[in-house]
C-alpha positions in Angstrom: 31.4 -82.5 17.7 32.7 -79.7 15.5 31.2 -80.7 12.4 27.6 -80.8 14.4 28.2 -77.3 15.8 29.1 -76.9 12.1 25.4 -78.3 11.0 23.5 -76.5 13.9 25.4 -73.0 13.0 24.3 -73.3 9.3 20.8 -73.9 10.2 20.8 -71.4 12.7 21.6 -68.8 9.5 19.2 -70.4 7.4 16.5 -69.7 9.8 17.9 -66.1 10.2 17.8 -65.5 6.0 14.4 -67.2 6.4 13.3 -64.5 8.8 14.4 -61.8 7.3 12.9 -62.4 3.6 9.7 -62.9 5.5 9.7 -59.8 7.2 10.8 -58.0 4.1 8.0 -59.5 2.3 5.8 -58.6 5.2 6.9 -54.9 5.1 6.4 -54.7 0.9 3.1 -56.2 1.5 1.8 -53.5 3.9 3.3 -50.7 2.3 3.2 -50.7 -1.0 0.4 -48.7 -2.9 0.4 -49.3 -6.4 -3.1 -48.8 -8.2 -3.9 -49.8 -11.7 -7.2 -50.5 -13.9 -8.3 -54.2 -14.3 -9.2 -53.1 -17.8 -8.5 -50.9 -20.6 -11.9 -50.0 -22.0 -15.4 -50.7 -21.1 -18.4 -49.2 -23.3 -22.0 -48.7 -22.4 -25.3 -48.1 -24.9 -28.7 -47.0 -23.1 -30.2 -49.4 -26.2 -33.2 -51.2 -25.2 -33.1 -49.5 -21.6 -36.7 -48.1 -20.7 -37.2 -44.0 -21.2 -38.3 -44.0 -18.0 -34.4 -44.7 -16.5 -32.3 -41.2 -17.4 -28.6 -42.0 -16.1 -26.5 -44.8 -15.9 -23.4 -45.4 -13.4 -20.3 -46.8 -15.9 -18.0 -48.4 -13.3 -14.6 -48.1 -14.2 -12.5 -51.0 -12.0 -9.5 -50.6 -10.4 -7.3 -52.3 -8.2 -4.4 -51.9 -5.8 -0.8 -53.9 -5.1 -0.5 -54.2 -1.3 -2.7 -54.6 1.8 -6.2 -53.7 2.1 -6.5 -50.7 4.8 -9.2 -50.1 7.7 -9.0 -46.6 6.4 -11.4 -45.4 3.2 -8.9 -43.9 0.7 -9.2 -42.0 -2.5 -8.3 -42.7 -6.2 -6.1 -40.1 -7.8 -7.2 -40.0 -11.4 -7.2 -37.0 -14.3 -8.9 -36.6 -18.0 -6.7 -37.2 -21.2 -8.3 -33.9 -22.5 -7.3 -34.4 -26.5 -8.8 -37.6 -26.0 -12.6 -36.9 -24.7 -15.6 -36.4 -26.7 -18.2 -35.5 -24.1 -18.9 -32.3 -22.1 -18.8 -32.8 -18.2 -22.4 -31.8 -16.7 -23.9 -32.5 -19.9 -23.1 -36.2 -21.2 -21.5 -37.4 -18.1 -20.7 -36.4 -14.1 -18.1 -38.1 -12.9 -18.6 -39.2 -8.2 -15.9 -39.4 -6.0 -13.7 -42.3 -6.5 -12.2 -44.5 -3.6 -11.5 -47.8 -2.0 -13.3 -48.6 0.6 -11.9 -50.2 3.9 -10.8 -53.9 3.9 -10.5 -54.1 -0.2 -8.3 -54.1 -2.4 -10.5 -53.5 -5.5 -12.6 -50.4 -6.3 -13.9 -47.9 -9.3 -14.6 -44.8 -11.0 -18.1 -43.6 -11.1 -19.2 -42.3 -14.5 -22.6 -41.1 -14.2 -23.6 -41.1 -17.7 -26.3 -38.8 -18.4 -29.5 -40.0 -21.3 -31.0 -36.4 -21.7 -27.6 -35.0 -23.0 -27.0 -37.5 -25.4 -27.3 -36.2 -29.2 -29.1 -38.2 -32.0 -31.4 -40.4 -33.2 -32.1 -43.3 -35.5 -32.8 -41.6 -38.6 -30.1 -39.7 -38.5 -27.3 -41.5 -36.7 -26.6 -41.5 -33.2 -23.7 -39.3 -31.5 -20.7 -42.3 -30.2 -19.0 -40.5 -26.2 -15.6 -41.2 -25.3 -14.2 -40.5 -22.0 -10.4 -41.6 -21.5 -8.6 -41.5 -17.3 -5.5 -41.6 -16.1 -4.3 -42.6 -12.9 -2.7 -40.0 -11.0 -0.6 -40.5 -8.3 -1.7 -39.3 -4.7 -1.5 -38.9 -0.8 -2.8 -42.8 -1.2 -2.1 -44.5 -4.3 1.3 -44.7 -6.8 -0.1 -45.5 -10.7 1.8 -48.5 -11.2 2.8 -51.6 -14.2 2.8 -50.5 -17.6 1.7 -47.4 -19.0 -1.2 -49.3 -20.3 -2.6 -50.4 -17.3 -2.7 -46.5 -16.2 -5.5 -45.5 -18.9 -9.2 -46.6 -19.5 -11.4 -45.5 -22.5 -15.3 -45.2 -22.2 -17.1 -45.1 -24.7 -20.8 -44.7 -24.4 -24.4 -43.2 -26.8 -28.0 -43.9 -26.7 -28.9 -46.1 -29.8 -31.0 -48.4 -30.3 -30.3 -50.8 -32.8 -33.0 -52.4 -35.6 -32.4 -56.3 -33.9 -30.0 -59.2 -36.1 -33.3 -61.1 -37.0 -32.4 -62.4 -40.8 -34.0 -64.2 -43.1 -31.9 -67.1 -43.6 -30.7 -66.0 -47.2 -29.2 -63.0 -47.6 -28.9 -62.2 -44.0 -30.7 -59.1 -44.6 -32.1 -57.7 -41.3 -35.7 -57.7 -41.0 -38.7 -56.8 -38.7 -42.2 -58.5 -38.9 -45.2 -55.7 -39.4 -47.5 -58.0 -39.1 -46.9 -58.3 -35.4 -45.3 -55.0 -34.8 -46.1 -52.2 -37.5 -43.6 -50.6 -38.5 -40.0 -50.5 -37.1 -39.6 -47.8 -34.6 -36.7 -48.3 -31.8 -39.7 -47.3 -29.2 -41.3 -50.5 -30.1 -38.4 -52.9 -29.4 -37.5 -50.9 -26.4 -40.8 -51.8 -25.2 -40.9 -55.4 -26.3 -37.8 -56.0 -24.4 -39.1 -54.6 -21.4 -42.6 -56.7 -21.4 -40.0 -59.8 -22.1 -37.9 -59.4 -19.2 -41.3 -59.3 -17.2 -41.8 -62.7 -18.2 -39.0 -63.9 -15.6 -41.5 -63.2 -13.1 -44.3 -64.8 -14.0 -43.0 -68.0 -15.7 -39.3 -68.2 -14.8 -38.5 -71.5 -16.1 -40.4 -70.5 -19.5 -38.1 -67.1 -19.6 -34.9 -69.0 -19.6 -35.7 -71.5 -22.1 -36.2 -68.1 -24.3 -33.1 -66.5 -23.3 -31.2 -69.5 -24.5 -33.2 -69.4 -27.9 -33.9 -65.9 -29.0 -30.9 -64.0 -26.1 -31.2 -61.7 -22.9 -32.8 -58.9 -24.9 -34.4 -60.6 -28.2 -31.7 -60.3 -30.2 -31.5 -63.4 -32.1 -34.7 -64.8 -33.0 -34.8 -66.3 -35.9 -36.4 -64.8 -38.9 -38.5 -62.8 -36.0 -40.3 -65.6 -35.6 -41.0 -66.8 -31.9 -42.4 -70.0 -33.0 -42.9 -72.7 -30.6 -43.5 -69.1 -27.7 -45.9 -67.6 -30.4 -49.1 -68.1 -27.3 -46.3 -66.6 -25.2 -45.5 -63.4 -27.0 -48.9 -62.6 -27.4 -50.4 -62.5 -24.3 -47.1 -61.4 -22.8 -45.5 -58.8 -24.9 -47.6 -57.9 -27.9 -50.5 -57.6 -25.7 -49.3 -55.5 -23.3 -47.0 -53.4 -26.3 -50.5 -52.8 -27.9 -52.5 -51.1 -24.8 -49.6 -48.7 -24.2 -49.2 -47.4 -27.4 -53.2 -47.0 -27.3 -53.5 -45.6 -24.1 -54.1 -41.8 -24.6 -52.5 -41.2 -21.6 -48.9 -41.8 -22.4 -49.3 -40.2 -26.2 -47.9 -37.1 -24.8 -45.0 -38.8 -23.0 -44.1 -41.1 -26.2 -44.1 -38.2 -28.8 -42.0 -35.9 -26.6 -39.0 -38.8 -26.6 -39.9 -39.6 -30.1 -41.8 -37.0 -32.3 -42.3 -39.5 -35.2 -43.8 -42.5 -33.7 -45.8 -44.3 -36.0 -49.2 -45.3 -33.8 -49.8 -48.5 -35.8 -49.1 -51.2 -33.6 -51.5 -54.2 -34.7 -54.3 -56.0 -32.0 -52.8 -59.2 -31.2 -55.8 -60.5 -30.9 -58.0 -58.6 -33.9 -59.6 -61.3 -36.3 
C-alpha cells in the first residue's frame, strides 16, 4: 500500500511540473515581443521597368517572437545616418510600418522614387543605399543578434546592355539588324512587348522564359531562333510603330534626349 501511494504521489508531482512548464510556456508565448528582420539586405533596380511606372514600394520584412495580436501594432525602426546615400523626399519616402492583426510577419515600406534618381547609361548610373535599425517601442523589443537588427537597401535606375555573347570571347553584344543601335529605351520596350506575350500565347511565353529568361536576358548570341516568327510579329513589330509614332517623340526624348530613331521595319524587304 505504501509504495502505491508512493507511485500515485510521484505522478501526482509530475503532472504538477508538467502544468507549470506549460503555463510558463503559455505566458512566454503571449507576452513576449521580440521583432527582427528576416533578412539583411534586399536591393532593387527600376531596369527594364516601363517609364511609364515612377515609384516602387521596396518591402523590407520583418518578423516577431510571440503571439500574433487582434490589435494593429507599429514597428519601431530608425536610419543608420553615416550609412545612407539617399535624400528622403527625393530618392525615397519611407510609409508607416506595422503588423497587422493576427500575424506575426510584416515590413517596412520604402517608396523608392524613379524621378529623383541621378544618371544615365553613358555616364554611369548613381547606386542608393538606405540602412534601418530596429528600435525598440511601446510594441516591439529588437531582439537576436545585432545582425538581425539592421537591413541595407540598395537601389538605382539602370538599365543594363543584356548578357547575349557570342560564344567566343563572351563579349556582349546587340543585333542592329533587328534593333538599331543599342539604347536602354529599346530593351526596356522589348521586354515589355515580351511579357505581353503571356497573354496571348501563354504556353508559347513559358517555353521562352525557360530559354532566353523572365526579362530576355540570356538569349543566345541575341538570336531568338526557333521564336524568330514570334519576335517579329510580337515585339519587333510593335517596338517599331512606337518609336515611329510622332505622338510619343516628345514623351521619349524628354526621358532620353539622345535616342537614336533608327529602329529597322521588321517586315521591310
Amino acid at each position: 500500500m505504501k509504495k502505491f501511494s508512493y507511485i500515485i504521489g510521484t505522478l501526482a508531482l509530475a503532472l504538477g511540473f508538467t502544468a507549470c512548464e506549460d503555463e510558463d510556456y503559455m505566458k512566454f508565448d503571449t507576452t513576449y515581443t521580440g521583432i527582427y528582420f528576416t533578412s539583411d539586405s534586399s536591393q532593387y533596380s527600376f531596369s527594364v521597368t516601363p517609364i511609364e511606372v515612377r515609384e516602387y514600394t521596396l518591402k523590407v520584412p520583418v518578423q516577431i517572437m510571440g503571439a500574433p495580436s487582434k490589435l494593429t501594432r507599429s514597428i519601431g525602426f530608425e536610419l543608420v545616418t553615416d550609412q545612407c546615400k539617399a535624400i528622403e523626399g527625393v530618392q525615397y519616402e519611407i510609409d508607416e510600418a506595422v503588423i497587422l492583426p493576427n500575424s506575426i510577419t510584416g515590413y517596412i515600406p520604402i517608396r523608392i522614387l524613379r524621378d529623383g534618381l541621378q544618371g544615365n547609361y553613358a555616364n554611369g548610373y548613381e547606386r542608393y543605399q538606405l540602412t534601418l535599425r530596429l528600435v525598440k517601442n511601446e510594441h516591439f523589443t529588437p531582439t537576436l543578434d545585432s545582425l538581425s537588427q539592421v537591413h541595407q537597401s540598395k537601389f538605382d535606375n539602370a538599365v543594363e546592355q543584356p548578357n547575349w555573347t557570342n560564344g567566343k570571347d563572351d563579349e556582349k553584344i546587340w543585333i542592329e539588324r533587328e534593333l538599331g543601335a543599342w539604347h536602354p529605351y529599346k530593351f526596356i520596350k522589348m521586354v515589355e512587348y515580351f511579357h505581353a506575350i503571356e497573354e496571348i500565347h501563354p504556353e508559347t511565353y513559358k517555353n521562352m522564359v525557360k530559354l532566353y529568361g523572365e526579362n530576355l536576358e540570356h538569349i543566345p548570341v541575341g538570336d531568338p531562333n526557333h521564336y524568330r516568327t514570334i519576335f517579329r510579329k510580337y515585339i519587333y513589330a510593335p517596338m517599331y510603330e512606337h518609336f515611329n509614332n510622332p505622338a510619343n517623340r516628345e514623351m521619349i526624348l524628354n526621358e532620353y534626349p539622345d535616342f537614336p530613331f533608327d529602329f529597322p521595319n521588321p517586315f521591310a524587304e
